[in-house]
C-alpha positions as CSV (number, residue, x, y, z in Angstrom):
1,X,-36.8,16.2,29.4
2,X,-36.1,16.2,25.5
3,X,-40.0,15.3,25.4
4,X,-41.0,18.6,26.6
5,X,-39.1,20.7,24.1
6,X,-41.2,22.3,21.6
7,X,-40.7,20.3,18.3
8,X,-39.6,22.4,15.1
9,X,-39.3,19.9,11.8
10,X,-38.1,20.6,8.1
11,X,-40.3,19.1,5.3
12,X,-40.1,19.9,2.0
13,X,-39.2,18.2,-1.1
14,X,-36.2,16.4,-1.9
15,X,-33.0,18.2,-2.5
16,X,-33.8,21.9,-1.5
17,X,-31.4,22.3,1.0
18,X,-32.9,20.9,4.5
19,X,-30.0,19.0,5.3
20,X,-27.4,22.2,4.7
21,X,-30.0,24.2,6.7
22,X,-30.3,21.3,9.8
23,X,-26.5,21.1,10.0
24,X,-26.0,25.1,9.9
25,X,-28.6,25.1,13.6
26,X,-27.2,21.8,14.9
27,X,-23.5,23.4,14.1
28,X,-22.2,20.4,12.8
29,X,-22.4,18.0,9.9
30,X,-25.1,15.5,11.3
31,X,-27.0,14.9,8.2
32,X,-25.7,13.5,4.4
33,X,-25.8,16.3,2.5
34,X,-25.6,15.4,-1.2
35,X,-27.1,17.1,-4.7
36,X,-29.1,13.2,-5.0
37,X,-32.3,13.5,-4.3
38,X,-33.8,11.3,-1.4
39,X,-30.7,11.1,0.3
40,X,-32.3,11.5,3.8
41,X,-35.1,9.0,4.1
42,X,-35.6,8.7,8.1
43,X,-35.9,11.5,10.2
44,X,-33.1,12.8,12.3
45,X,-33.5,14.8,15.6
46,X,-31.1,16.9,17.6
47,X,-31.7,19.0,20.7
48,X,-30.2,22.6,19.9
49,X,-30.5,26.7,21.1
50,X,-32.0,29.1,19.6
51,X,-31.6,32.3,21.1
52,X,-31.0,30.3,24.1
53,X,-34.3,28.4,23.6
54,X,-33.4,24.7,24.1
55,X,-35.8,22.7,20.9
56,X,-36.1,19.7,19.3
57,X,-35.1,19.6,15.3
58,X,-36.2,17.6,13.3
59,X,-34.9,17.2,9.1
60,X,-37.3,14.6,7.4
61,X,-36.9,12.8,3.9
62,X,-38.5,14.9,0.8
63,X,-42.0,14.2,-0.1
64,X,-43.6,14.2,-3.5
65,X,-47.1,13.3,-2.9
66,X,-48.4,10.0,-4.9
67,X,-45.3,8.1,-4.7
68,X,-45.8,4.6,-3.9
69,X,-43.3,1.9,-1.7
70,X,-40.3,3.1,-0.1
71,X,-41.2,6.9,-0.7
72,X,-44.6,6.6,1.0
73,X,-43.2,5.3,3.6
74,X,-41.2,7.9,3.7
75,X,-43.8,10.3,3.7
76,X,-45.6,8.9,6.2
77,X,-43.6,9.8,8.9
78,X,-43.1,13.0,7.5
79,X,-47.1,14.0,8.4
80,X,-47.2,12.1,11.7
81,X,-44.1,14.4,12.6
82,X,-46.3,17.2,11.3
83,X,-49.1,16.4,13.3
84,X,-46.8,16.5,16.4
85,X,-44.9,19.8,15.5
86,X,-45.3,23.1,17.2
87,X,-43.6,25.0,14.1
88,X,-43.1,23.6,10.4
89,X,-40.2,24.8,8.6
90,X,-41.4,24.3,5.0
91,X,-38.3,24.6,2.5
92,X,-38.6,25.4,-1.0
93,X,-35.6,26.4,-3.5
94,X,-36.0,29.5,-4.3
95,X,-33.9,29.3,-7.8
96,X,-37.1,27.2,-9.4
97,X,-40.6,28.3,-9.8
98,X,-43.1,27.0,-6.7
99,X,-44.3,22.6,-8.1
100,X,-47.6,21.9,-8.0
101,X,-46.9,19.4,-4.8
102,X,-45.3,22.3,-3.0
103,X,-48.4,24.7,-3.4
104,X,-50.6,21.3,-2.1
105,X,-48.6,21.3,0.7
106,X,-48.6,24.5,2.1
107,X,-52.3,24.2,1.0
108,X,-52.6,21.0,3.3
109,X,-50.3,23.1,6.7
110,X,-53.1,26.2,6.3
111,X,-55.9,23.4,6.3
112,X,-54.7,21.6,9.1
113,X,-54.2,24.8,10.8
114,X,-50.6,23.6,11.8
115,X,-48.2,27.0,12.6
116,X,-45.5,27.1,9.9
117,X,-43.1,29.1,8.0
118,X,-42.2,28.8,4.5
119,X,-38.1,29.2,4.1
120,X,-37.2,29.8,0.6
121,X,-33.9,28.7,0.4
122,X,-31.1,29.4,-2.0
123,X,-31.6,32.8,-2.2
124,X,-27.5,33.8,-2.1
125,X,-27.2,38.0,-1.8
126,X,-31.1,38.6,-2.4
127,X,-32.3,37.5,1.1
128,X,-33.5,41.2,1.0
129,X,-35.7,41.7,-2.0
130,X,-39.2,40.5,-1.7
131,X,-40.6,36.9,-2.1
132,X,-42.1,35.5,-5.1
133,X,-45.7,36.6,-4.7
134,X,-47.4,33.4,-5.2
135,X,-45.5,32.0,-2.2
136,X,-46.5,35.3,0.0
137,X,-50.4,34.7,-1.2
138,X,-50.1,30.7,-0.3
139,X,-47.6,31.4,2.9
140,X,-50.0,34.5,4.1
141,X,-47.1,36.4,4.4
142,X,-44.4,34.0,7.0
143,X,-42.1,33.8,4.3
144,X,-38.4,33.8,5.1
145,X,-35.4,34.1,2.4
146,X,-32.7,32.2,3.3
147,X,-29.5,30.5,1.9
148,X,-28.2,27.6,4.1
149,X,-25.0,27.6,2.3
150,X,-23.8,30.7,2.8
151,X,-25.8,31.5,5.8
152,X,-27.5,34.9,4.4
153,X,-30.9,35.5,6.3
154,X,-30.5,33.0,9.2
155,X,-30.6,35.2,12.3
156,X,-33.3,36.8,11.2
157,X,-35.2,32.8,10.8
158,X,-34.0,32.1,14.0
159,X,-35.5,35.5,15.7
160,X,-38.9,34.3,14.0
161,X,-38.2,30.9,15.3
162,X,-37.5,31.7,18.9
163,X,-40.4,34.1,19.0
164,X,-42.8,31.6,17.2
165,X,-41.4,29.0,20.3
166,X,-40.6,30.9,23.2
167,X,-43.9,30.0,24.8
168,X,-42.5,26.4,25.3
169,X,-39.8,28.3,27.1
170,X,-37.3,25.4,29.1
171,X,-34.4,24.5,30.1
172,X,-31.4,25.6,27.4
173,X,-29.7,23.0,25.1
174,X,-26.6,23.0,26.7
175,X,-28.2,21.6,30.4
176,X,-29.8,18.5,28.1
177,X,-27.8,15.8,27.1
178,X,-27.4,15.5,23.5
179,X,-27.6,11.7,23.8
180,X,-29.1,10.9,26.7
181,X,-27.4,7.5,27.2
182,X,-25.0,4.8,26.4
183,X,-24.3,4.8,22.9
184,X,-24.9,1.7,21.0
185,X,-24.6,1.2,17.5
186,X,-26.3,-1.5,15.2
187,X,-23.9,-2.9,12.7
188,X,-23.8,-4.9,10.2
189,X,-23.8,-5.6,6.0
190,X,-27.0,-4.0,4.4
191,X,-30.4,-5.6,4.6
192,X,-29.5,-8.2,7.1
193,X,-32.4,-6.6,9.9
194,X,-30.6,-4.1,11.5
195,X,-33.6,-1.4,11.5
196,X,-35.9,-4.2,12.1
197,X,-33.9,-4.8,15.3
198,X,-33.6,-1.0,16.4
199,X,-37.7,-0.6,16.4
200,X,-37.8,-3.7,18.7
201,X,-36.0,-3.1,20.8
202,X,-37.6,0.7,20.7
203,X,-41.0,-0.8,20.8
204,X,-42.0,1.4,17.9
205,X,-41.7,1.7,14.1
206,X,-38.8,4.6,14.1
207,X,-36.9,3.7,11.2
208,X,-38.1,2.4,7.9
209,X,-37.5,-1.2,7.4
210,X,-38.0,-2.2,3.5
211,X,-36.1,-4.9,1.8
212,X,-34.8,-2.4,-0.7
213,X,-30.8,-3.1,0.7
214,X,-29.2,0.4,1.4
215,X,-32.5,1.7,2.8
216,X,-30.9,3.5,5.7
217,X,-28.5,6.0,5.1
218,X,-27.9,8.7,7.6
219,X,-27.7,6.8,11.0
220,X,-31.0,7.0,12.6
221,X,-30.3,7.6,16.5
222,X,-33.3,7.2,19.4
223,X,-33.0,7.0,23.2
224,X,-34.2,4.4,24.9
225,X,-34.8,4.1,28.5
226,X,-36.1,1.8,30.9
227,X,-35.2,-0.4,34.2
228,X,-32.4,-1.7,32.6
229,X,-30.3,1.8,32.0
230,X,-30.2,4.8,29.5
231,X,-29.2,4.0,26.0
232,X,-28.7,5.8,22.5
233,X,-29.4,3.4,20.2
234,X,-28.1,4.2,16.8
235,X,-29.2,2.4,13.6
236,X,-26.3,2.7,11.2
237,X,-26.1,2.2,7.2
238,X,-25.3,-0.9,6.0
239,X,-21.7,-1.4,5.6
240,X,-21.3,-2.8,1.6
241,X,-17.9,-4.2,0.3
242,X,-15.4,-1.5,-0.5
243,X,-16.2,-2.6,-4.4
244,X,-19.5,-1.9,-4.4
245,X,-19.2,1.4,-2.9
246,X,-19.9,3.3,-6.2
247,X,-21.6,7.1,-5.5
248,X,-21.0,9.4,-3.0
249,X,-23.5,9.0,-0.9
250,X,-23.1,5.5,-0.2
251,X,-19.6,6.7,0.2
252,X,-20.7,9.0,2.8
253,X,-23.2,7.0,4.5
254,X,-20.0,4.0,4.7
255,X,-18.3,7.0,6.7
256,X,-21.0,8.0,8.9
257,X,-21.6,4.7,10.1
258,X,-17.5,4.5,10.6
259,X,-18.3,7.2,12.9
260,X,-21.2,5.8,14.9
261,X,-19.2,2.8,15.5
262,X,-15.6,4.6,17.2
263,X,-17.9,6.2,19.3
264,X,-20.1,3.5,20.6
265,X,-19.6,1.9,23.7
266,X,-21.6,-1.2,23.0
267,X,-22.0,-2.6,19.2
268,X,-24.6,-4.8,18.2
269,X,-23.7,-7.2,15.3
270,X,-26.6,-8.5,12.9
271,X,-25.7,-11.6,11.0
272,X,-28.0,-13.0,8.4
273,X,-27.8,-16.7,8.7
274,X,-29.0,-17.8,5.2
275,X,-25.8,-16.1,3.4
276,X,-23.3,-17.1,6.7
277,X,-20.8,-15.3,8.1
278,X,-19.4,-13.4,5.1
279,X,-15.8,-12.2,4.2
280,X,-17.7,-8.6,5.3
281,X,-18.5,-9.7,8.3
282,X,-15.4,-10.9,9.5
283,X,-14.1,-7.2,8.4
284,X,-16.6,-5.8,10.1
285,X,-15.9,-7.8,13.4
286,X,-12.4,-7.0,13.2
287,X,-13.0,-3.4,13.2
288,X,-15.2,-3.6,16.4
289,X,-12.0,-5.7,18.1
290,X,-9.4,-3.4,17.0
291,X,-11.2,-0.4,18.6
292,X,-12.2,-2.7,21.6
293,X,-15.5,-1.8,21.6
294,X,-18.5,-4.2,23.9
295,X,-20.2,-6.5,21.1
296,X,-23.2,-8.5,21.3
297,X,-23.5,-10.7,17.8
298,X,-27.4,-11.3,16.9
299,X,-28.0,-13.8,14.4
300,X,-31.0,-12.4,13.3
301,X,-34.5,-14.1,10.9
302,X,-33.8,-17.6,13.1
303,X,-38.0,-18.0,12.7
304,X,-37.7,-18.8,9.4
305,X,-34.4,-20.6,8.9
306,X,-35.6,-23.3,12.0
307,X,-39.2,-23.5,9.6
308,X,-36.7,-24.8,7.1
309,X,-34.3,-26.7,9.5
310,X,-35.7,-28.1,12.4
311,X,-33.1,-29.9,13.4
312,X,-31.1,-26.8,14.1
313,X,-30.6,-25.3,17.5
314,X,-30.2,-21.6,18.4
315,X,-27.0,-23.2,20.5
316,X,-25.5,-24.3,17.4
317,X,-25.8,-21.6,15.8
318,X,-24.4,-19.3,17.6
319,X,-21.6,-21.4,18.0
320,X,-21.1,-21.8,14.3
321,X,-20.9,-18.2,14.1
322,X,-18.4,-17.6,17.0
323,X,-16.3,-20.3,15.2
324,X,-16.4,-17.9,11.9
325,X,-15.5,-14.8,14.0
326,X,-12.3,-15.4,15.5
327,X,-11.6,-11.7,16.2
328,X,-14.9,-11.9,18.3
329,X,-13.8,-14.4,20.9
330,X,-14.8,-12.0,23.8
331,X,-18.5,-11.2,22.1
332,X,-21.9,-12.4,23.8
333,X,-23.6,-14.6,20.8
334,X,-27.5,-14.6,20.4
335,X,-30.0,-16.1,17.8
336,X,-33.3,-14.9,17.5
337,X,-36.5,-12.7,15.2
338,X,-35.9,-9.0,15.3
339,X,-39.5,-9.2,14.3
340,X,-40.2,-10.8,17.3
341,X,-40.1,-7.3,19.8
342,X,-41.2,-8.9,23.1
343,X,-38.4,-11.6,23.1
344,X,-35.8,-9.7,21.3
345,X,-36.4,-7.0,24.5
346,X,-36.4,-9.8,26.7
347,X,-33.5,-11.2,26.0
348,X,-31.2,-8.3,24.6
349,X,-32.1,-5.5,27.1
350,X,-30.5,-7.2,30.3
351,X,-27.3,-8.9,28.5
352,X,-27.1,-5.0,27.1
353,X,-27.2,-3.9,30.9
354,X,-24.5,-6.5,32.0
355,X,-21.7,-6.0,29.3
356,X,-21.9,-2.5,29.5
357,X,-21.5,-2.8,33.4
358,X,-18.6,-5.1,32.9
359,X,-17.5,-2.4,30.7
360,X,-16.5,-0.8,33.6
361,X,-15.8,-3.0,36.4
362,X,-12.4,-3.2,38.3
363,X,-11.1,-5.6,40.2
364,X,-9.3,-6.0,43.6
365,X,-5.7,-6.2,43.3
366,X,-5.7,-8.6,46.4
367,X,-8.7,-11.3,43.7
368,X,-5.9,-10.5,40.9
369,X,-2.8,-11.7,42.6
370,X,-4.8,-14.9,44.7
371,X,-6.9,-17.0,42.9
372,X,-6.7,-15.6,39.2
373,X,-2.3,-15.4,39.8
374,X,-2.7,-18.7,41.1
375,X,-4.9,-19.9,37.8
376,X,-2.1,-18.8,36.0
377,X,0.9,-20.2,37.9
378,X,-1.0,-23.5,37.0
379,X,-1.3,-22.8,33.1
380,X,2.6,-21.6,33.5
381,X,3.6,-24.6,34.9
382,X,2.5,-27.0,32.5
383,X,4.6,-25.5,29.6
384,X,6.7,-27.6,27.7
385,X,9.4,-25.5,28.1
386,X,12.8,-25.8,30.5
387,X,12.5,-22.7,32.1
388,X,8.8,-21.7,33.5
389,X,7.5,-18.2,33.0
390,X,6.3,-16.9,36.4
391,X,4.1,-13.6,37.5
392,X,5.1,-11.7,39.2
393,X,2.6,-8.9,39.2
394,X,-1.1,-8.1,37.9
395,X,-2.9,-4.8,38.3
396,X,-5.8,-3.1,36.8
397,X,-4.5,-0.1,34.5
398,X,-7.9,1.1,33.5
399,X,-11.4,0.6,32.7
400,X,-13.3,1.0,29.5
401,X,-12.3,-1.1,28.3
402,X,-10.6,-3.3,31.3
403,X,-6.8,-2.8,30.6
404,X,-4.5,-5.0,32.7
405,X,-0.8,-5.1,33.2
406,X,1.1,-8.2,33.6
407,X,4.8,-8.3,34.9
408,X,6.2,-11.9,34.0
409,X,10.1,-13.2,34.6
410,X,11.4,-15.3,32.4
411,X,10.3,-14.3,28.7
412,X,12.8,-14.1,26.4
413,X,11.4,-14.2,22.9
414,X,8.3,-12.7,21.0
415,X,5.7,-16.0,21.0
416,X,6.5,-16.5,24.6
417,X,5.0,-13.3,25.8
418,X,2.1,-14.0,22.9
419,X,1.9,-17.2,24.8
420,X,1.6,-15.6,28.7
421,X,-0.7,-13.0,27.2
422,X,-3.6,-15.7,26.1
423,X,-3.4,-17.7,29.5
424,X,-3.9,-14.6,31.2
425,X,-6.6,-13.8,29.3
426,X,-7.8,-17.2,29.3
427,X,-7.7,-17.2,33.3
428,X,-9.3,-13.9,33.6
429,X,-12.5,-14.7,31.6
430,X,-12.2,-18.1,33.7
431,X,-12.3,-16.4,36.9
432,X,-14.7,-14.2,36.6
433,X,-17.6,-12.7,33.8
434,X,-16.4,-11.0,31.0
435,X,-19.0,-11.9,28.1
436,X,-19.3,-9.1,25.5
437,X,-16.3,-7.2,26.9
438,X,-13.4,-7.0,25.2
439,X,-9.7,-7.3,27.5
440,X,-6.2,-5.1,27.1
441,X,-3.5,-7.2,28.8
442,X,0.4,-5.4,28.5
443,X,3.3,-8.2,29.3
444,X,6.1,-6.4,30.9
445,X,9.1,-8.4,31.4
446,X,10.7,-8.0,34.5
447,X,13.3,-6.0,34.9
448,X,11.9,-3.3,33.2
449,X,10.2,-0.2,35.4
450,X,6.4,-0.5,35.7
451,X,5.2,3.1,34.9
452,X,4.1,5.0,38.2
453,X,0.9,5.6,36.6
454,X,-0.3,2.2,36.4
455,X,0.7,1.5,40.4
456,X,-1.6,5.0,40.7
457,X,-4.4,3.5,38.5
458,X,-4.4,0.1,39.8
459,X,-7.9,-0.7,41.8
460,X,-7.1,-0.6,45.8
């Protein structure tokens, strides 16, 4: 459905206020706003009303024209978004005379006969006074005064925008879903393949890949769908050591990230096997297991690293790399290419569609307290300890993840219950698959009152 919306994009050159402007008609900070120029560098959408007319927004990185490397790549995407608009929002600030490369490109939206409007921005308590005249003669007169700061001038863009769009007329905003699937965020230390992984498993070049480490800073979100379920897919920022976190916009690209990842369902890990699993890492990995999130650990660039080694397995290394992530004992552990799309789809797409499924699976009380209680009653009794712990009860307290409850007679001290909780654990996984899903298990000692809730919660 988002497909049929009528696309509306914001190009302009770096640091004249199309972030501030996306985030005032999303209604909430979704882009890095930051006086830097080139902080955004891939595009970000967002489905939002205007007037009641559901569209698709787009803010892009500036363009400069010329530029070579990571800024023409940049630009690139900029003008295939162009071609694919139904209205360009063409942003200039309006405390600087009009650039040479600004005049160019309004020159180059009249030539391709694309619909646009020219939104001089920065233009705090003058909204009302006329335009600069030599953007009037190069706009031919769709010139709007605007300042995305304060907000001065906006309804009347908006008017100009719905009436420019309300031709493409659909369903509103609020009856699409924002994310249109499970979200899943890419994680992982800078430059270790991350956006290379996210346009695989796409099937399309949607975020920039470069070798320049920090390249992606604003996470870069896309849905994907297919026989294997509805997903968001975010592509996060990098996530550097704490020391070498050193402006603000790395600072706020560290936080954004933070963000994507409490409120993923399903994270995807990137290693880079050539530095090893790094003191990041591990912080990273204990982050995702102490928000219990579904995790799925990729050791990525395994084509070249096997050229070198060819003694190496993809077995053993994933198994080296489970042994260096302790606090990812639950994860599901791949190796492969992210360059390699058909195999990376292949393989990641239904192992995606089974954790996230497990994600949410309950189980039978009556399967809880046979085989598994019986699993455990064997682990118990082979304690080397006088007096034997016994269960006496396990239910399912929730899903999401799987949260069980565990009432055990004859715990006295601290490691004793630490004990019981990993053979319960250990019996659980045993019993039953639980790859990639992370378990909450509560020992309650008996004697002491199981909450009413959890007996109401438990599965039948």
């Amino acid at each position: 459905m988002r497909d049929n919306l009528p696309l509306c994009v914001l190009v302009g050159r770096t640091n004249v206020g199309k972030s501030t402007l996306f985030n005032l008609l999303v209604g909430e900070r979704v882009a890095i706003v930051d006086p830097t120029p080139g902080v955004t560098r891939d595009w970000i959408e967002r489905v939002v009303s205007v007037k009641g007319l559901a569209i698709r927004l787009v803010d892009t990185g500036g363009i400069s024209l010329g530029e070579e490397g990571l800024q023409k790549a940049v630009e690139e995407r900029v003008w295939r978004l162009v071609e694919e608009a139904q209205l360009v929002l063409f942003l200039v600030d309006g405390r600087v005379p009009l650039t040479r490369v600004e005049a160019e490109v309004i020159t180059a939206l009249r030539r391709k006969q694309r619909p646009f409007f020219v939104v001089v921005n920065k233009r705090e308590g003058i909204t009302h006074e006329p335009p600069p005249p030599e953007i009037l003669e190069l706009a031919g007169g769709k010139v709007f005064q605007i300042s995305a700061k304060h907000g001065d001038g906006i309804a009347r863009l908006k008017e100009a925008i719905f009436r420019e769009l309300k031709e493409f007329r659909n369903p509103k905003a609020s009856a699409i879903s924002p994310t249109g699937g499970i979200p899943v965020a890419i994680v992982g230390k800078p430059n270790v393949g991350k956006s290379t992984l996210f346009n695989s498993l796409l099937g399309e070049e949607r975020a920039i890949v470069s070798p320049v480490p920090g390249t992606t800073r604003d996470a870069v979100e896309a849905p994907l769908r297919g026989s294997y379920g509805h997903y968001l897919l975010v592509d996060t920022a990098g996530l550097p050591r704490r020391k070498n976190i050193r402006d603000r916009v790395t600072l706020y690209a560290t936080f954004r990230t933070a963000e994507r990842l409490a409120d993923a369902e399903l994270c995807l890990l990137v290693l880079d096997p050539f530095q090893g699993v790094t003191r990041q890492d591990r912080r990273i990995a204990g982050e995702i297991a102490r928000l219990h999130k579904c995790c799925i650990v990729f050791v990525n660039k395994v084509d070249v690293l096997l050229a070198k080694n060819p003694n190496l397995s993809l077995s053993e290394l994933c198994k080296r790399a489970r042994i260096d992530l302790p606090a990812l004992h639950y994860a599901a552990f791949r190796a492969g290419s992210a360059l390699d799309a058909s195999s990376v789809r292949e393989e990641l797409l239904p192992l995606m569609a089974g954790v996230v499924t497990r994600f949410h699976q309950t189980v039978r009380e009556d399967v809880l307290n046979g085989r598994v209680r019986e699993r455990i009653h064997r682990q118990f009794s082979i304690l080397p300890r006088r007096r034997k712990p016994r269960l006496e009860l396990l239910l399912q307290q929730g899903i999401a993840p799987p949260h069980f409850l565990a009432v055990v007679e004859g715990i006295r001290e601290k490691d004793e219950e630490e004990q019981c909780l990993n053979i319960i654990e250990k019996a659980l996984r045993e019993e039953m698959d639980w790859e990639g899903v992370p378990l909450r298990i509560t020992v309650q000692r008996k004697g002491e009152r199981v909450p009413q809730s959890v007996l109401e919660l438990s599965p039948e």
